[in-house]
N, C-alpha and C positions, 0 to 999 in steps of 0.2 A: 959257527956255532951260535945257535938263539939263545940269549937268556932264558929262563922259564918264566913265564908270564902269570903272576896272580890273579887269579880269578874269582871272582864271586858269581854263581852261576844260580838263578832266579829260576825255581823248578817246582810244580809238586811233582813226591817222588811217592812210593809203594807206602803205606796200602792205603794210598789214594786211588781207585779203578777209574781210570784216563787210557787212553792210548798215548797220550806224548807222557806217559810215566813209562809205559814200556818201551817209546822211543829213545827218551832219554836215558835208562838204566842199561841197554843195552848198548850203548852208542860211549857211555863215559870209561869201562873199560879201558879202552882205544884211546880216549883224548887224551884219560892221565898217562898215559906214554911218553904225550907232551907238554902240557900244562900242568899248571899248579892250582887244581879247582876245591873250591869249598861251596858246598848247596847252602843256598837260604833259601828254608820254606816259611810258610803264612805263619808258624808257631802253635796252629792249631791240634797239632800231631806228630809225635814223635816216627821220623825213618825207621821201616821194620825190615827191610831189603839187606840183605847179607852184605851189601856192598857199604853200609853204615854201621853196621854191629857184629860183637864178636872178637873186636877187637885185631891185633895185625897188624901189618905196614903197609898192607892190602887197603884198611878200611878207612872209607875218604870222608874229611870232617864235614859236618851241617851247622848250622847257626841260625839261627829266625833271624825274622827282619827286623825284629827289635835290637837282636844284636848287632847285625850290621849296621843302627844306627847308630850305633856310640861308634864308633872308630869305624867309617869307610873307606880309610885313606889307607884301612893294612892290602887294599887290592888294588891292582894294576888297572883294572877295566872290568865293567858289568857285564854279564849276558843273561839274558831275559827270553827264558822258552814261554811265549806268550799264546794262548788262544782264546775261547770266545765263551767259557765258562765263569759267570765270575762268580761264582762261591769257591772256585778253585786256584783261577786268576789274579782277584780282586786285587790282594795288595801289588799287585807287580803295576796296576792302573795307576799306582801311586806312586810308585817306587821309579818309575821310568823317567815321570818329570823331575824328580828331586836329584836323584842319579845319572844321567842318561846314558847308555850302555849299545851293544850290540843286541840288535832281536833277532827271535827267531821264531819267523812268523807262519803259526801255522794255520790261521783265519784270516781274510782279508777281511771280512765283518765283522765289525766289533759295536755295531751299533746299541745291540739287545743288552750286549755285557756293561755297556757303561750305563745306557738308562736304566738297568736294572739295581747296579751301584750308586746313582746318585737318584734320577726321577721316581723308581718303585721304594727308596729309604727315604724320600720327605727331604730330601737335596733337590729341591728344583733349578733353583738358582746357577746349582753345577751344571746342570745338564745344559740350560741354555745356553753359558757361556764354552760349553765343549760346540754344541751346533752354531752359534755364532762364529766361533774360531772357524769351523772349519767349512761351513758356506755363508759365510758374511749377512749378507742382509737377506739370503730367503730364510736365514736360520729362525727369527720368528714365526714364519708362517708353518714352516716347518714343525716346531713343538705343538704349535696351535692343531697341526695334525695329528700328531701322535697325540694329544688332549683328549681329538677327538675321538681316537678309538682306530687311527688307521695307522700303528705301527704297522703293522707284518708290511704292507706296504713299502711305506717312511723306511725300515727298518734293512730293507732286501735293495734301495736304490739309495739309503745314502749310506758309505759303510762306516762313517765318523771315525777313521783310522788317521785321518790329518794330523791331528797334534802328536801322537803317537810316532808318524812317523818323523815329526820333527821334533821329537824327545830323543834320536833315535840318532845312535852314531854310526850304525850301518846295519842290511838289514839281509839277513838270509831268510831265502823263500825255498818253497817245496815244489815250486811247479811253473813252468811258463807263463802260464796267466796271471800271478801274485808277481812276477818279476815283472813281465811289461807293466803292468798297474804301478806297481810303485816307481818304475823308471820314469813314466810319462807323469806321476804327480809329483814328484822332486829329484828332478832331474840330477841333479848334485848330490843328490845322497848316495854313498856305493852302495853296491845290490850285488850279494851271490846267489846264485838257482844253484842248489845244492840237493839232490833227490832224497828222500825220505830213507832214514837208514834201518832195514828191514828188522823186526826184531823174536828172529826165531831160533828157536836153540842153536846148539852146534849138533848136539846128540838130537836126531829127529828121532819121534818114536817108533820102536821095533813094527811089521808088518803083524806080528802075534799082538802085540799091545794094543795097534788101533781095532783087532779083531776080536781081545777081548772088551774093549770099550764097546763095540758095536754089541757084544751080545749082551751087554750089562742094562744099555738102553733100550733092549729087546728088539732089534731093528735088524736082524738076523738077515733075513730076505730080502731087506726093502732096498728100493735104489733111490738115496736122497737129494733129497734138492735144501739147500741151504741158505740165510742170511747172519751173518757175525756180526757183532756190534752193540754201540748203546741205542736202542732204540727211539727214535722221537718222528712225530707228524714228518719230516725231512727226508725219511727213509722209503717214502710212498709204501710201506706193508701190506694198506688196504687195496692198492692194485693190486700187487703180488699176490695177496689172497684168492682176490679173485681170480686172477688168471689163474692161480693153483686150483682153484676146484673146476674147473674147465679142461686141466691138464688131469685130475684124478679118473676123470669119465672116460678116458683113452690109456691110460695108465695106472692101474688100480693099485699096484704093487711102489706107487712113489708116494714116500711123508717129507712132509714141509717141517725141516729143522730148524728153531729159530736158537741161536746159541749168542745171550749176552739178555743186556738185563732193560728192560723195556721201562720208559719213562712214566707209564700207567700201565700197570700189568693186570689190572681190573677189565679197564676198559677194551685190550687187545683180545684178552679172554673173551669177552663179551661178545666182540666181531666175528671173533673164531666162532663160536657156537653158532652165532646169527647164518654164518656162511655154511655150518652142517658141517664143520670140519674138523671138528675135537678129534674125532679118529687119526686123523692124518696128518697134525700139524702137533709135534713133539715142542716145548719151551723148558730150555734148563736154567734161565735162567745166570747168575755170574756166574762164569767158573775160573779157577784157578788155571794159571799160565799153561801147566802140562793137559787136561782137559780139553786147553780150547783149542791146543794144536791139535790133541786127537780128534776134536770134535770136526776142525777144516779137513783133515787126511779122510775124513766117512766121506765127503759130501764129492757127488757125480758130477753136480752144479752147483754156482755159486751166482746168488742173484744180489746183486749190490745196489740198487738205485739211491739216488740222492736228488731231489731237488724239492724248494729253493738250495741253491749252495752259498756255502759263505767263501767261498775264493780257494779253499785248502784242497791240497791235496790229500784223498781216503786213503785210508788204510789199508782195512780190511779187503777190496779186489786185489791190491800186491802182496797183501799176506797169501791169500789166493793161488793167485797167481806164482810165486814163489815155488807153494806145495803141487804144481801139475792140476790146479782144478780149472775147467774151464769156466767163464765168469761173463754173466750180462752186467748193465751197469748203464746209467743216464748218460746221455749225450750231452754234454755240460761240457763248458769252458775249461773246468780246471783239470780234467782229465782226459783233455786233448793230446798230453806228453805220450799216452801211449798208443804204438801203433792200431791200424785198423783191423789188422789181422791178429790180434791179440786178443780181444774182447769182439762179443757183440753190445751192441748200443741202443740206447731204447730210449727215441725223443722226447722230453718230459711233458706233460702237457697235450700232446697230440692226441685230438680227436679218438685216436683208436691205440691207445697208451696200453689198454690190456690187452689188444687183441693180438698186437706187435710182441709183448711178452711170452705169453700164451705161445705165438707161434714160434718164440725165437726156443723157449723149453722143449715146445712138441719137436721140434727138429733135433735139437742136441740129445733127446732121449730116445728117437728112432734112430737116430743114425752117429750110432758112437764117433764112427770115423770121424767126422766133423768136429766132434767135443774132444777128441783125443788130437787132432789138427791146432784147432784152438788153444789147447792146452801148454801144445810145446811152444806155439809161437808166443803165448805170453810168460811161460816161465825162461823164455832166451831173449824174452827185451828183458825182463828181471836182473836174469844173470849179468847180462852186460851193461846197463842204465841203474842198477841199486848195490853196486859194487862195494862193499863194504871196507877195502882198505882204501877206493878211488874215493868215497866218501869225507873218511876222516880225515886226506890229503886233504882237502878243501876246505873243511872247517878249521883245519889249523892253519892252513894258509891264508884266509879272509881273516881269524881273527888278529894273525901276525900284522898282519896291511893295516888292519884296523887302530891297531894299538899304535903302531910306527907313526900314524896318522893324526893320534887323538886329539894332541893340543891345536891343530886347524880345525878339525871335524865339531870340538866344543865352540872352538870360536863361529862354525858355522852353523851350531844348533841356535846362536844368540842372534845370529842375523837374521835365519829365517823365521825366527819370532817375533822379533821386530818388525817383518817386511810384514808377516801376517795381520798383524795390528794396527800397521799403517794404514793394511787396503781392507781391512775391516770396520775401520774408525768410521763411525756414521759422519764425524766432521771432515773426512775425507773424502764421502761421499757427496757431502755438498758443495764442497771445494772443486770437486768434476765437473759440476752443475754450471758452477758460478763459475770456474774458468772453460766451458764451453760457450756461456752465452756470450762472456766478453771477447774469444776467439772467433764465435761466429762474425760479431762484427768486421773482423780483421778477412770474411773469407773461406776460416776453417769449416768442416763437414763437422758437425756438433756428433756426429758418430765414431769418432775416431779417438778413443778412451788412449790407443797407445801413445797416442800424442799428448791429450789431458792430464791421465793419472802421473805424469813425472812433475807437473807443474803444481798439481795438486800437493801432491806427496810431501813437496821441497815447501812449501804455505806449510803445511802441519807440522812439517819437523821445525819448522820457526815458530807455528804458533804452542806446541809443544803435547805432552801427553796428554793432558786434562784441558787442553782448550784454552787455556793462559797464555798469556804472553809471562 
């Protein structure tokens, strides 16, 4: 029999519009079955989710992070639902190092969210020493870049999750590619792959209901083609568009449904009209949870692209996917977990990126069979790969190991901060230098750093942090 494990569980929750709000509110149900959780959100917004008010023995406490400051010690262990928004995020950027806890990570790139918290707020200082921590000595040249105007670059190849993940007492990931990454950059840290726990009702909506929702958006006839989500540059649209009005000249009777709320809804309008397609391209815009199911159960297709990616596994194609729709989707790393015959894939970047979409819709819209093919093979990896009780098995079982484990795991957040500091010490780096040249005499290959840095290392921790004796 487990004791019940106190929790403090770092979330934002409703009516914050995220998707790991809906992953998280649908998924804590289940865990309070076995833990003992209490949310702390940013403080900026009171929880409006029936699962916080109302009242009950049902209904699970929150606290800000100001209150968990005064007394952290009423909890057992942290866990930190982390992504890559930091107006959403932000305080958990802080909370990680002060506290250090289980993550749960749903961006490998974190790069944008922390320059955005420290370098875009007049913290420069911070930000250098987050890129020095976590690539030593190019980390100057490095700001010097992003200075100059070449994040998006800097931003997509370095993903400054280093210190992060060694804030970090163990780390659950959403997808194969976020697990081997953090295996191969800290070896020692435990890592669960734990798949994304789907968040759709239990009662799906009646065949009458999504029928009258279709007639309410006047779309009676039409056979839709679909995108869900929060919109941004990431989402490639502007292909999509285009390939959509290349698909209208063959298919007159198909509108482009874009369903969720677009990061510039000026500018997409803009495109839209530019492309001649205000007729055929519907935007609703947010909608509320019941809404956006009905609005997945209309759609014939579902066109998901994503790239650049930031390591996470999407959403919205298993939400998809779940509902029988069949789904294109970029050819990307982190959604390698699902089979081939599940999804069509559409390379991002290549050459003929629209023409490949274009044809992959023209197909699915001539020939149902195919998209009805499609369809069952991705909602039966779903069924079996996003298993909802095999899920919560696993979140309680990594956080059991985790906690059983804490007092080594703390002691081994302190060591690899140490080790980091060592092999970033500019006085370290010269200590290489100078103990290569006086090796060389002896012989040694002045290239052989595994040999050098221990000699080095063992000179610093004598001559000490600051360069003193």
């Amino acid at each position: 029999m487990h004791n019940t494990i106190k929790i403090a569980l770092f979330t934002p929750v409703s009516p914050v519009r995220s998707g790991l709000v809906d992953h998280i509110e649908s998924l804590l149900p289940a865990l309070l079955q076995h833990l003992d959780i209490t949310v702390v959100t940013d403080g900026s917004y009171e929880p409006s989710s029936p699962l916080f008010v109302g009242g009950g023995r049902s209904q699970i406490p929150w606290i800000t992070y100001q209150d968990f400051g005064q007394a952290p010690e009423r909890f057992d262990l942290v866990i930190y639902q982390l992504g890559n928004e930091p107006n959403i995020h932000g305080y958990m950027f802080d909370a990680i190092h002060r506290y250090p806890g289980i993550l749960i990570l749903h961006d490998l790139v974190l790069h944008h969210a922390i320059a955005e918290l420290t370098l875009s707020r007049g913290r420069a200082d911070e930000y250098r020493a987050e890129i020095r921590y976590s690539y030593g000595a190019r980390g100057d040249e490095l700001v010097q870049q992003v200075m100059a105007g070449r994040e998006r670059e800097i931003f997509a190849r370095y993903p400054l999750i280093e210190r992060i993940l060694d804030s970090s007492l163990g780390v659950i990931t959403s997808n194969g590619y976020m697990t081997r990454y953090v295996k191969k950059a800290r070896p020692a840290l435990p890592v669960c792959h734990i798949p994304l726990h789907l968040c759709l009702p239990d009662d799906l909506p009646t065949e009458q209901e999504v029928l009258a929702y279709r007639r309410r958006l006047g779309l009676n006839d039409k056979r839709i083609i679909g995108t869900t989500g929060l919109y941004n540059p990431n989402n490639r649209l502007d292909i999509a568009l285009r390939a959509f009005a290349r698909v209208i000249a063959r298919h007159p009777d198909v509108v482009y449904l874009l369903v969720g709320a677009p990061q510039d809804e000026s500018a997409l309008r803009a495109r839209i009209a530019s492309l001649g397609l205000n007729e055929h391209v519907r935007m609703t815009g947010w909608v509320p949870a019941d809404e956006f199911v009905k609005s997945m159960l209309l759609l014939d297709i579902g066109v998901q692209l994503r790239y650049p990616h930031v390591g996470g596994m999407s959403y919205p194609p298993l939400h998809l996917m779940a509902l029988g729709v069949p789904v294109i989707i970029s050819d990307i790393e982190p959604m390698m977990d699902i089979p081939a015959n599940a999804v069509i894939r559409i390379p991002p970047n290549h050459p003929d990126e629209e023409t490949l979409l274009f044809s992959a819709i023209d197909r699915l819209l001539s020939d149902p069979a195919s998209g009805k093919e499609l369809a069952e093979n991705g909602h039966a990896f779903i069924s079996e790969q996003h298993n909802s009780s095999a899920i919560v098995k696993q979140f309680v079982s990594f956080i059991r190991q985790v906690d059983e484990r804490q007092s080594e795991l703390v002691r081994n957040i302190a060591e690899r901060r140490r080790t980091v500091s060592a092999i970033n010490n500019p006085l370290r780096e010269r200590l290489v230098q100078l103990a290569g040249a006086a090796l060389a005499d002896l012989g040694t290959p002045t290239n052989r750093e595994d040999l050098l840095a221990p000699i080095a290392e063992m000179i610093a921790g004598l001559i000490g942090d600051n360069g003193e004796k």
